[in-house]
C-alpha positions as CSV (number, residue, x, y, z in Angstrom):
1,X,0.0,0.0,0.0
2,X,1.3,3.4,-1.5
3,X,2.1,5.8,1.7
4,X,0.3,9.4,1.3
5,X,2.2,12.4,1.2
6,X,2.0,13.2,5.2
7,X,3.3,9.8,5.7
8,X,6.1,10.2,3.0
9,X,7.4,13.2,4.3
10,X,7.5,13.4,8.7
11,X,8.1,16.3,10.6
12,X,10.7,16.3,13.5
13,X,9.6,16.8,16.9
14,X,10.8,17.3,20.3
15,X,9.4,16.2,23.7
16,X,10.4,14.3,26.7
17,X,9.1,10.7,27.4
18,X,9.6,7.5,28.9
19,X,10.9,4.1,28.3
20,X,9.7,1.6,30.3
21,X,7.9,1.5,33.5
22,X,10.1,3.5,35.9
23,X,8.0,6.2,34.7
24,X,10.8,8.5,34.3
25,X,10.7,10.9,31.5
26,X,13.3,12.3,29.5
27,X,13.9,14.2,26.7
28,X,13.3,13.1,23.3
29,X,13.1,14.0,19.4
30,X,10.9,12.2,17.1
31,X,8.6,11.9,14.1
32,X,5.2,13.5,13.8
33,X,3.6,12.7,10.2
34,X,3.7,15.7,7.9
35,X,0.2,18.0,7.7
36,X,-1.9,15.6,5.8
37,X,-4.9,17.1,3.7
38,X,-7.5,16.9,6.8
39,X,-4.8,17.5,9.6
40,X,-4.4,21.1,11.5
41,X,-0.7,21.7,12.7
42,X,-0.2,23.8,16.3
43,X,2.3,24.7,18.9
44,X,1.7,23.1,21.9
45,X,1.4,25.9,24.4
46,X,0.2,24.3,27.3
47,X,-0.6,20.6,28.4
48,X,-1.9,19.6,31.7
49,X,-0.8,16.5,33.5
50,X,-3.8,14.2,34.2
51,X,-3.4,11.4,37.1
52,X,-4.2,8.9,33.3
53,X,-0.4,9.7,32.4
54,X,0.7,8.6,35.8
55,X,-0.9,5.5,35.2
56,X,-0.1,5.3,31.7
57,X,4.2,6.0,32.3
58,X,3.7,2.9,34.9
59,X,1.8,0.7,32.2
60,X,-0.7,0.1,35.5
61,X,-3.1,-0.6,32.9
62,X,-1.1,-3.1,30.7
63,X,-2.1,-1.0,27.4
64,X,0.9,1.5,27.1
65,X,3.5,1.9,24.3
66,X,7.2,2.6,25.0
67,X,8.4,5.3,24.6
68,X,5.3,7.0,26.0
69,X,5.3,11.1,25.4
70,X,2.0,11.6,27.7
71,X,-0.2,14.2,27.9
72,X,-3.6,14.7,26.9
73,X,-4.9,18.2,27.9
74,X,-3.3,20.2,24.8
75,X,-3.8,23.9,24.4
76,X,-2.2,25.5,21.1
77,X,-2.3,27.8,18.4
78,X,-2.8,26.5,14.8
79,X,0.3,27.0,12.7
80,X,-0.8,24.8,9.3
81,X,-4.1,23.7,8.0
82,X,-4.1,20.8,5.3
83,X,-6.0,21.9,1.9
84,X,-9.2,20.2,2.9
85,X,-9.6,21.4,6.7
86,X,-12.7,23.4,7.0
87,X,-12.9,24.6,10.8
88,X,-9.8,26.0,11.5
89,X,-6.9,28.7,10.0
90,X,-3.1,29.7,11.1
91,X,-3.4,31.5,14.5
92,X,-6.4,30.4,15.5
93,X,-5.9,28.9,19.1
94,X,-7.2,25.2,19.4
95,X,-7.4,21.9,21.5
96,X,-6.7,18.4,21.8
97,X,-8.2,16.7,24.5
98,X,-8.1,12.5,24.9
99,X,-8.4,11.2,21.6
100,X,-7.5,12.0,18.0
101,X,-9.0,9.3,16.1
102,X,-11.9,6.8,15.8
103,X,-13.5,5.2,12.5
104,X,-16.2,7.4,11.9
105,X,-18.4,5.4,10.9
106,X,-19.9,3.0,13.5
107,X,-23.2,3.7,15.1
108,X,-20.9,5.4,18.1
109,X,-19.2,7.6,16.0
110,X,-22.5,8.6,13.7
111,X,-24.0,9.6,17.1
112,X,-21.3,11.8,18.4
113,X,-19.8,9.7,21.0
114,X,-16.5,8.6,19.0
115,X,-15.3,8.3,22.5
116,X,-16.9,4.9,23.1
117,X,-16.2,4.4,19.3
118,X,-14.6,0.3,19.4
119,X,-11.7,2.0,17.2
120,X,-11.5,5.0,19.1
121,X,-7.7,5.9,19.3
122,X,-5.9,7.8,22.6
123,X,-4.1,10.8,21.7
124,X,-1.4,9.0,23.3
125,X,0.4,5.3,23.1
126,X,-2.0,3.9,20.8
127,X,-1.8,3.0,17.1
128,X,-3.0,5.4,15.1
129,X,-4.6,4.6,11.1
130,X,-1.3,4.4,9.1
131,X,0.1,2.1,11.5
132,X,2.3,4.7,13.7
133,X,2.2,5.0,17.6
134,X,0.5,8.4,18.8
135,X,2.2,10.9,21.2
136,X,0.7,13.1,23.3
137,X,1.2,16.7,24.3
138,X,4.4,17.1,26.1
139,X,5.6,17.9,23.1
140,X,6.7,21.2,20.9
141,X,4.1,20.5,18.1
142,X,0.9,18.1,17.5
143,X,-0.4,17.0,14.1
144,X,-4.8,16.3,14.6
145,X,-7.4,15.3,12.0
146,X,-9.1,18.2,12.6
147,X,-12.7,16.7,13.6
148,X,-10.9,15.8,16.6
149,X,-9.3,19.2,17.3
150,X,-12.1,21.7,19.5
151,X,-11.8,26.0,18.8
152,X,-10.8,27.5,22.1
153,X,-12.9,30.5,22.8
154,X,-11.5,33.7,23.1
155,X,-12.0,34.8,26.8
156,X,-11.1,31.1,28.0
157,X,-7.2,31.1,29.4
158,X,-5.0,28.2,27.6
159,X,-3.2,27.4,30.7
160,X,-6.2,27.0,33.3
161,X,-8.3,26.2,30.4
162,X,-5.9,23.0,29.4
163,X,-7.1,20.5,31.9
164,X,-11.0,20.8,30.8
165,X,-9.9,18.8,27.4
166,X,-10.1,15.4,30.0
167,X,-11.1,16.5,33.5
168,X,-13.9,18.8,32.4
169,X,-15.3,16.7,30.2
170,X,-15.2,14.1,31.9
171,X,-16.8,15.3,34.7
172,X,-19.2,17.6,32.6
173,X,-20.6,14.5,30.2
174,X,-21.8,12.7,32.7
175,X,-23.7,15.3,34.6
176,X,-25.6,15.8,31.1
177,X,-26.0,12.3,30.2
178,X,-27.0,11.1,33.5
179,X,-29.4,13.8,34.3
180,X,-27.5,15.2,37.1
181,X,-27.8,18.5,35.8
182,X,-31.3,20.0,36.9
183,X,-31.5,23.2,38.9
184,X,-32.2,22.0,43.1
185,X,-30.5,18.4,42.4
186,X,-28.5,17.0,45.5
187,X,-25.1,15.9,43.9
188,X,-22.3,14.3,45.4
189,X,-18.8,14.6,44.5
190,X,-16.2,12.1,45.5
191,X,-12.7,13.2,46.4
192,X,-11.6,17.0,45.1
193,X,-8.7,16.3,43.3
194,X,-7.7,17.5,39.5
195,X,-11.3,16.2,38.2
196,X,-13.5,16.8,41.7
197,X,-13.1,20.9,42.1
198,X,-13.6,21.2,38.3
199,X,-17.0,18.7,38.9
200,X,-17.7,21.0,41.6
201,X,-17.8,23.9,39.7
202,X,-19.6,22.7,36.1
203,X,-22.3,21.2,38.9
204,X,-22.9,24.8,40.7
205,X,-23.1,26.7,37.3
206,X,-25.9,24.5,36.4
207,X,-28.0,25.0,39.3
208,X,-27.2,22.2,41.6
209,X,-26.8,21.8,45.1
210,X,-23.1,20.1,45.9
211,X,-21.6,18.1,48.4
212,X,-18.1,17.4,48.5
213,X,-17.0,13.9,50.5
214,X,-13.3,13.4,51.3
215,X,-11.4,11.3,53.4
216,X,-10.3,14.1,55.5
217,X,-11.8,17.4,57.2
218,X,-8.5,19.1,55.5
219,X,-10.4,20.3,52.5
220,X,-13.8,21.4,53.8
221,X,-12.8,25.0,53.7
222,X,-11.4,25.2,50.4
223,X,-14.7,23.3,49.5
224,X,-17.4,25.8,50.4
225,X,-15.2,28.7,50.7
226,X,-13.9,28.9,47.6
227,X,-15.4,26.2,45.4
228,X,-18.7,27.4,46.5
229,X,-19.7,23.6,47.5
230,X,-23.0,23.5,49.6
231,X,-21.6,21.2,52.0
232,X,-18.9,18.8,52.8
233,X,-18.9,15.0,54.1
234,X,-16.1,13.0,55.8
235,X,-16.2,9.4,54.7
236,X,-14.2,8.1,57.7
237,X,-17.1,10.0,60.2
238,X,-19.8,7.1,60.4
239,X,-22.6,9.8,62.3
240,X,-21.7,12.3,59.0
241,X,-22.5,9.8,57.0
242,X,-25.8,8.2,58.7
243,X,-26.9,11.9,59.1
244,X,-26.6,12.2,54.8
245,X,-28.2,9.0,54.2
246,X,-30.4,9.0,51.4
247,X,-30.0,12.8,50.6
248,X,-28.1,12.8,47.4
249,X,-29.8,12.3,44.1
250,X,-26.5,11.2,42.6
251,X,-22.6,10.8,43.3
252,X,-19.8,11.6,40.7
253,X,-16.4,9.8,41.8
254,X,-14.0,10.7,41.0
255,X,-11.1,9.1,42.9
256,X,-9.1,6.9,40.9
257,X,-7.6,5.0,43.9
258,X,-9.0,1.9,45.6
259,X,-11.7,2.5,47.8
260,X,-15.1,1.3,49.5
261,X,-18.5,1.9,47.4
262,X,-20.9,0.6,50.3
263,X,-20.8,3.9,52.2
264,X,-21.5,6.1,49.1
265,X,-24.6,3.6,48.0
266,X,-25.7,4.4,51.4
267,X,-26.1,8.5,50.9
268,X,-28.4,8.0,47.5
269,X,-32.0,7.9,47.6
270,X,-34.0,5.5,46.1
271,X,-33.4,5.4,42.1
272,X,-30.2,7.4,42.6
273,X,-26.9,7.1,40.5
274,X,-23.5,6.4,41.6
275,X,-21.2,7.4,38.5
276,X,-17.7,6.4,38.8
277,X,-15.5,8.4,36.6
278,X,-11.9,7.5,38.2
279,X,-10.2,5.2,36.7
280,X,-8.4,2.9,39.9
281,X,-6.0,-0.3,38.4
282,X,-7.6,-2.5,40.6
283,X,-11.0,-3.8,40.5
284,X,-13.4,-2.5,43.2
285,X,-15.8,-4.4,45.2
286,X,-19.8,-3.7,44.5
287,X,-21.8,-4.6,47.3
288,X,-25.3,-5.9,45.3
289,X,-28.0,-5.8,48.1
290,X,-27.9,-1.6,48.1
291,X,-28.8,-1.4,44.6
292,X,-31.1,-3.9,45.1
293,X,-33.3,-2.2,47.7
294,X,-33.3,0.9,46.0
295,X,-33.3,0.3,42.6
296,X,-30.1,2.1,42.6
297,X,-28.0,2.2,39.4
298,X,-24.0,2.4,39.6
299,X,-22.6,3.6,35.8
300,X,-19.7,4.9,34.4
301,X,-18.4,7.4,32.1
302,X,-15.4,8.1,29.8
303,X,-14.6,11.7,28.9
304,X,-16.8,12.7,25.9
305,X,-17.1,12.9,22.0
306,X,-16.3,15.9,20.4
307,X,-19.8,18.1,19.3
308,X,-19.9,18.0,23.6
309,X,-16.4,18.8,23.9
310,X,-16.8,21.9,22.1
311,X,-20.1,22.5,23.7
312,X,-18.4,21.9,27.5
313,X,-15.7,24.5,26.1
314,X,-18.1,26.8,25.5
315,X,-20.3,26.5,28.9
316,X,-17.2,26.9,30.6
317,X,-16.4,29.7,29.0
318,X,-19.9,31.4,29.3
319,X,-19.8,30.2,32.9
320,X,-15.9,31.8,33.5
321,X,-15.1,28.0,34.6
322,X,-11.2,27.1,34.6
323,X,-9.0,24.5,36.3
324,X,-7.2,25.4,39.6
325,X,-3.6,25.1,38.2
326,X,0.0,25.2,39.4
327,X,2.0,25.9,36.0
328,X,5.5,24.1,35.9
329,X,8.6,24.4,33.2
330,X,9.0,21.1,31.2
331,X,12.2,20.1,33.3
332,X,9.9,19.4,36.6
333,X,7.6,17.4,35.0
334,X,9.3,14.5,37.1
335,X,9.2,16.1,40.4
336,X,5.4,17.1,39.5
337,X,4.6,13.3,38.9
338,X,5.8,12.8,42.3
339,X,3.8,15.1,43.9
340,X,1.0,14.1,41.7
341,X,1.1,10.4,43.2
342,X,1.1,12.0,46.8
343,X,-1.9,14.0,45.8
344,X,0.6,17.2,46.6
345,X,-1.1,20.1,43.9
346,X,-3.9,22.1,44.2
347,X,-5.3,21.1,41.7
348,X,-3.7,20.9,38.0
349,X,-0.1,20.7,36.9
350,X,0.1,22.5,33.7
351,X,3.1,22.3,31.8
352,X,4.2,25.5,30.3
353,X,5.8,24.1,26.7
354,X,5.9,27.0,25.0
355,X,8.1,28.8,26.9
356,X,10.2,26.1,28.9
357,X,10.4,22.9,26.3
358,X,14.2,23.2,25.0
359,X,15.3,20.8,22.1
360,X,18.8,19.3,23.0
């Protein structure tokens, strides 16, 4: 089979990665394909680090490609357009969020959910249509079919904005799909980490009542205070937690560590939804009799497809919604994986790659 042009003729690249699962990253150059006829070219600008990559550098998930060039919350500004791209010109700013390919034509894809498309393809360590290995956005440059690229809006920051592209999508989709979105809803949000605070805020711009439940008493100020949560729940209080019983019309959780699901079944009311949108590499235990005597459902949920990527983009940006973020220089990336593992940031690493990513 003939190669196309973008194939024929690859672009060189710089970005730092790792090689097996130490996890440590490094830098690196490498090929990106060439601007194909459908492809929009950008600088990377900013890329947030998403507790996925941790995961992913590890291969905790047994799926990941070495050498791994993470990242997955890409903010940029267009500096090529193939021939055929339609959306997008040189300097407009753009993003790339979790994946940048699916087959587009599956009943998943026709129905604007390439996400859960059987072919969908990760924007990192995944093989991609020609046959190459995909690299994220710790990187100088990215190379996207451009159905998979979102506009940024104008009064929406690329550096707080970054992390929306995974956790604010993934914590806005299910709040739509699950009907967790109506004005006076009780909704609980599990742990206030990199996706929880950004959950907390998409749910109190639609109108719904929040409480945050952590671990630890630690948090509760930043929770109401500044979040704007309604209330806050400790976990390990048993008398907290038989006081909220049956209160909350739904749960988002968001932690992507092991932990016990009977005490959240517990605080739902009858025909409530417990939506687990962490991602933890071992399996969790689902006590059945709960669910059973309140016809409660548990479900799940994976980022998004694109038209309600664009459209969470959008809200946030009518809604003046960003990520708490710590921005870092390339060269700490390391030392910011290590604090991400300890749960030491408040609440998003973004990596500044337009101004601190140095080819060697």
């Amino acid at each position: 089979m003939a190669k196309s042009p973008a194939e024929e003729h690859p672009v060189k690249a710089f970005g730092w990665a790792a090689s097996d699962t130490s996890g440590v990253l490094s830098p690196l150059t490498f090929s990106r394909r060439a601007t194909g006829e459908k492809d929009v070219k950008f600088k990377v600008m900013y890329c947030g680090i998403c507790h996925s990559d941790l995961h992913c550098l590890r291969n905790e998930w047994g799926s990941t490609i070495y050498p791994i060039i993470p990242g997955h919350e890409i903010a940029g500004i267009v500096t090529e357009v193939g021939s055929k791209v339609e959306k997008f010109k040189v300097g407009d700013k753009v993003g790339v969020g979790c994946m940048v390919g699916s087959c587009r034509s599956c009943n998943d894809c026709d129905n604007n959910i390439e996400n859960y498309c059987p072919k969908m393809m990760f924007t990192y360590s995944s093989i991609y249509h020609d046959g190459t290995v995909t690299y994220g956005g710790y990187s100088d440059i990215m190379v996207t079919d451009e159905h998979f690229v979102v506009r940024w809006p104008d009064n929406l920051p690329l550096d707080s904005g970054a992390p929306l592209l995974c956790a604010g999508i993934t914590t806005y989709s299910p709040l739509r799909y699950y009907g967790l979105d109506k004005p006076g809803m009780n909704l609980g949000v599990v742990g206030l980490g990199g996706l929880g605070h950004v959950a907390v805020k998409f749910a109190k711009a639609l109108g719904v009542k929040v409480t945050v439940i952590s671990t630890s008493l630690n948090k509760k100020e930043e929770a109401i205070e500044r979040l704007g949560a309604d209330s806050f729940l400790v976990s390990r209080d048993p008398d907290q937690m038989q006081a909220a019983a049956g209160t909350l019309d739904g749960i988002l959780d968001t932690v992507s560590a092991t932990h016990p699901l009977l005490p959240l079944l517990g605080l739902i009311k009858s025909h409530g939804k417990l939506v687990l949108v962490g991602a933890p590499e071992k399996p969790l235990e689902l006590p059945v009799m709960p669910l059973l005597m309140g016809r409660k459902i548990v479900g799940g949920s994976n980022m998004g497809g694109m038209k309600e990527t664009q459209e969470m983009l959008d809200f946030a940006a009518k809604h003046n919604i960003t990520a708490d973020v710590e921005v870092v220089p390339m060269d700490y990336v390391n030392t910011a994986m290590k604090r991400l593992e300890k749960g030491d940031v408040r609440y998003r690493f973004v990596l500044d790659i337009a101004n601190t990513l140095k080819a060697t």
